[in-house]
Structure formats: C-alpha cells, structure tokens
C-alpha positions as CSV (number, residue, x, y, z in Angstrom):
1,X,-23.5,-18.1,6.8
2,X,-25.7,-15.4,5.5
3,X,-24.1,-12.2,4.6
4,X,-25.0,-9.4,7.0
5,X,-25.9,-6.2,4.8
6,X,-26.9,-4.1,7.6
7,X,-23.9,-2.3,8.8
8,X,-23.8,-0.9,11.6
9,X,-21.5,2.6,11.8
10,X,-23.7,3.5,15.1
11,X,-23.0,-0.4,16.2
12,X,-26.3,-1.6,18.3
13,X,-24.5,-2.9,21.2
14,X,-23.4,1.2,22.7
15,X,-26.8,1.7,21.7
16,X,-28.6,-0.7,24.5
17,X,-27.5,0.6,27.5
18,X,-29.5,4.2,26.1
19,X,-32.9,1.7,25.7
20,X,-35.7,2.3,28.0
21,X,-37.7,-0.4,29.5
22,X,-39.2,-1.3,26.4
23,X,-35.7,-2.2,25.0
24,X,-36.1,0.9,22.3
25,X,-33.9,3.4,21.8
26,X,-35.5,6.6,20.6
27,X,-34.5,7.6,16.7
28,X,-34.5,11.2,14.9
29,X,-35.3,11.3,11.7
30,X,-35.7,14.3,9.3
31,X,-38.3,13.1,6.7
32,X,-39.3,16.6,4.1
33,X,-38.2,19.3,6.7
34,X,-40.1,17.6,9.4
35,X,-38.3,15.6,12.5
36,X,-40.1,12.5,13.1
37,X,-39.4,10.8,16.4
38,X,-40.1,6.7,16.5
39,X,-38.9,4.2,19.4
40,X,-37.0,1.2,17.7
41,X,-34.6,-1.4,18.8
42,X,-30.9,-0.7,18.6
43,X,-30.4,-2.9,16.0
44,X,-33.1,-1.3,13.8
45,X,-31.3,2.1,13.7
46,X,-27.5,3.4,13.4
47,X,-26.9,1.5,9.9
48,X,-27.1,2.1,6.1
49,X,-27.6,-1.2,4.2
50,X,-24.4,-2.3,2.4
51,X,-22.4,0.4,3.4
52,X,-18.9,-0.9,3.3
53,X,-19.7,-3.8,0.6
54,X,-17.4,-4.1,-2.2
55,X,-19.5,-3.9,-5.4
56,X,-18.2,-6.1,-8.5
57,X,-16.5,-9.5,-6.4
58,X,-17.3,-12.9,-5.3
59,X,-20.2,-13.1,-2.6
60,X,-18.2,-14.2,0.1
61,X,-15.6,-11.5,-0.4
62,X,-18.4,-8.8,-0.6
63,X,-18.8,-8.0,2.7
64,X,-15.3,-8.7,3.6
65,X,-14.6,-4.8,5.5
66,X,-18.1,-5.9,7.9
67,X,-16.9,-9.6,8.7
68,X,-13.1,-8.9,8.8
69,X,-12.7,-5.8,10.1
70,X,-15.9,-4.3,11.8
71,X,-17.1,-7.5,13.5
72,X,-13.9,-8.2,15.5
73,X,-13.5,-4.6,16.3
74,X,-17.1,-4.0,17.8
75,X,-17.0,-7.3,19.8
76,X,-13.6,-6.7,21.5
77,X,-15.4,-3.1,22.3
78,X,-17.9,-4.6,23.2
79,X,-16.5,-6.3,26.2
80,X,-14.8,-2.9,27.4
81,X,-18.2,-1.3,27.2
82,X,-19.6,-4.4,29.5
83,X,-16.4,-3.7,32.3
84,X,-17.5,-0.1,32.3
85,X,-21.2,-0.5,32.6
86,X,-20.9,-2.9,35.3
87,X,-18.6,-1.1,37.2
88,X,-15.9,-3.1,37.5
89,X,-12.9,-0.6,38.3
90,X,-10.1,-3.1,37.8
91,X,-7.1,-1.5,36.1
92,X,-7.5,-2.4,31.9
93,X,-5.3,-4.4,30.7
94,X,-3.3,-3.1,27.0
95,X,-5.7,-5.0,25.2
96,X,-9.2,-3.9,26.8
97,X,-7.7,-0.4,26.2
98,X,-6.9,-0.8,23.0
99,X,-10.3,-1.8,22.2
100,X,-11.9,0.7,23.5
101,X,-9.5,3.6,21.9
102,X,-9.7,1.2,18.4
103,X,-13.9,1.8,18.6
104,X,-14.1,5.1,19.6
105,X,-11.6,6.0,17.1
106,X,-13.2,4.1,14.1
107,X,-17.0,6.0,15.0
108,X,-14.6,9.0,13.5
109,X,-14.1,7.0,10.4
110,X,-17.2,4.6,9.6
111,X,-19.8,7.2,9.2
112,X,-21.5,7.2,6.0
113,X,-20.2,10.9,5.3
114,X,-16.8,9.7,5.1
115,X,-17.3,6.2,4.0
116,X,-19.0,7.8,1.2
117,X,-16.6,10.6,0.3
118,X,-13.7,7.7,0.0
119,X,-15.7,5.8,-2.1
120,X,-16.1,8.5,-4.9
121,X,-12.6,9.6,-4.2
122,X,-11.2,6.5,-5.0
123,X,-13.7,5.9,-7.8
124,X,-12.9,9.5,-9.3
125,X,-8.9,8.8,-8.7
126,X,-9.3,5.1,-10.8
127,X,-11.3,7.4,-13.7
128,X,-8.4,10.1,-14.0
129,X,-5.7,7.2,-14.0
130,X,-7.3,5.0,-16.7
131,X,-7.3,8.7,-18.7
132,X,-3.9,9.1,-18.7
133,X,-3.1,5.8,-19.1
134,X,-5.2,5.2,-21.8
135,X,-3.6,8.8,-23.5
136,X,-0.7,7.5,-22.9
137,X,-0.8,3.6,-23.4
138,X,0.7,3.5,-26.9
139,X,4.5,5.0,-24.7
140,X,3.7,2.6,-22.1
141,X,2.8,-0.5,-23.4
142,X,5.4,-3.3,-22.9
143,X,5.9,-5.9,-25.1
144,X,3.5,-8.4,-23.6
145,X,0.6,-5.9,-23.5
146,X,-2.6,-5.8,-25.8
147,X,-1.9,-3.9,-29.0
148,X,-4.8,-1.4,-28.1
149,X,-5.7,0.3,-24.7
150,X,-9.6,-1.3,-25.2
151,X,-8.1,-4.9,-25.3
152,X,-5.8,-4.0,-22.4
153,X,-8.9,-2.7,-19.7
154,X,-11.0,-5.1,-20.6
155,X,-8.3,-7.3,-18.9
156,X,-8.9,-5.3,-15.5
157,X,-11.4,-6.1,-13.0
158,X,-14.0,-3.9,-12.8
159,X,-14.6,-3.8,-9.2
160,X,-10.7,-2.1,-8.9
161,X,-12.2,1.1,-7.5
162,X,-14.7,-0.5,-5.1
163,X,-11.9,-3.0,-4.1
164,X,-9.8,0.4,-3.6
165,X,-11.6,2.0,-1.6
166,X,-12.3,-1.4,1.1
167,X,-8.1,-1.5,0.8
168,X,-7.9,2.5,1.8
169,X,-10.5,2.0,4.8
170,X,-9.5,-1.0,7.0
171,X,-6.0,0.5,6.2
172,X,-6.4,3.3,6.9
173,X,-8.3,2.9,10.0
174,X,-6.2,0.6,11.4
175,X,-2.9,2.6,10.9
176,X,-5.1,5.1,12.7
177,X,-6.3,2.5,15.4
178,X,-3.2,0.7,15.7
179,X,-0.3,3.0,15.4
C-alpha cells in the first residue's frame, strides 16, 4: 500500500459538500502580501505533506498517526456528515455521535499550528533531558550502563523525539475525544 503523505487536517470529505458544480472548492491563499484566489478539488487543498509523519523509523510505521489514527476517525465522521447532509433525522445512535464530537473536536487539535508547536516542544523537552542526563550520567549510571554518556546515547534511537511527539498527539487527542 502506498504511504499517503498528504494529510489532510482540513479532511476533503467536509470539504465536498462546499464544491460548486465544477466539483472545486474555492482556496485562499496569501502568496507575498497578496491573496490569491484558485478553484481546486477538495482533495488538492486543507493538507501539509507529511504533517504527522514520524521522522527517523521504519516506512511502514512512518505514517502510523495518518493510517491509525486519522483514517478511522475521518471515515466514521464521515458517515455522520452523510446522515446530516441527506437529511435523515433519525435519532444518532452513541456511536454516530461520538464520531461526529471525536472530528469536530480533533479540527481543534490537527492543525499545523499546534501539530507543529508539539513537535518542537517535544523535541526541545528530549534536548533539555539528554542535558541533564548527560551532566549527570556519571551519578546515574547503573552497573550495566556504558562507561561514558557518548557510548550510552548512541544506544538511543534517534527518532525518540519524533516518536514523542506521535505518542503525545493520538494520546492526547483521544483522551480529549474519548473521555
């Protein structure tokens, strides 16, 4: 299966229903103090390529936060978004509702902005850790440790702070989704 590096934090599907006849959508952008309008299809606007890949692992576990988490989050909403657009005014059932809260709640959450600001956090958090630890590795080193701090982090996987970051989002988002 390829590995889908466009992700969506505007997903295209709540897009669609805004498209005109032609199937476009119309996008803003700012390009050198100017806004620049351009008709494109949902799917060709609302993303930033790579956005929640994890940097430093195995292909396949890359783009884990998209396929795991993202994926079966927008389709469940996606079937809400179909019962409301068609007009179906059946009562919801728990799980349609919790779809639809789980969605609107994540658009909070899987914005570049913040997507971005946890990244560096996390990054920034892993680089004042590895300081004190390595000022402080000769009190803390157990018996079965390297002899020198070098020798010890070259044992750790240097993808920690991306990996960090994917484990504080789909957390994080789900204990706000879910609980």
């Amino acid at each position: 299966m390829e590995s889908p590096s466009k992700h969506h934090f505007n997903p295209a599907f709540s897009l669609k229903p805004w498209a005109g006849k032609d199937g476009k959508v119309c996008q803003m952008r700012k390009i050198g103090g100017k806004v620049i309008p351009r008709r494109v299809h949902p799917n060709a606007t609302g993303f930033e390529r790579d956005l929640y890949r994890i940097d430093g692992v195995e292909p396949e576990q890359a783009q884990h936060v998209e396929l795991n988490f993202f994926k079966p989050l927008d389709t469940e909403a996606e079937r809400a978004l179909q019962k409301i657009l068609s007009g179906d005014k059946s009562p919801w059932d728990g799980p349609e509702r919790s779809a639809w809260t789980r969605y609107i709640l994540s658009l909070m959450f899987r914005m570049p902005t913040p997507v971005g600001a946890l990244k560096s956090h996390i990054a920034e958090m892993w680089k004042e850790g590895i300081k004190a630890l390595e000022a402080d590795y000769e009190n803390r080193r157990l018996p079965t440790d390297p002899p020198t701090f070098a020798e010890y982090f070259a044992l750790t996987n240097p993808a920690a702070p991306q990996i960090g970051a994917a484990n504080m989002l789909m957390p994080g988002l789900f204990n706000a989704l879910y609980n």
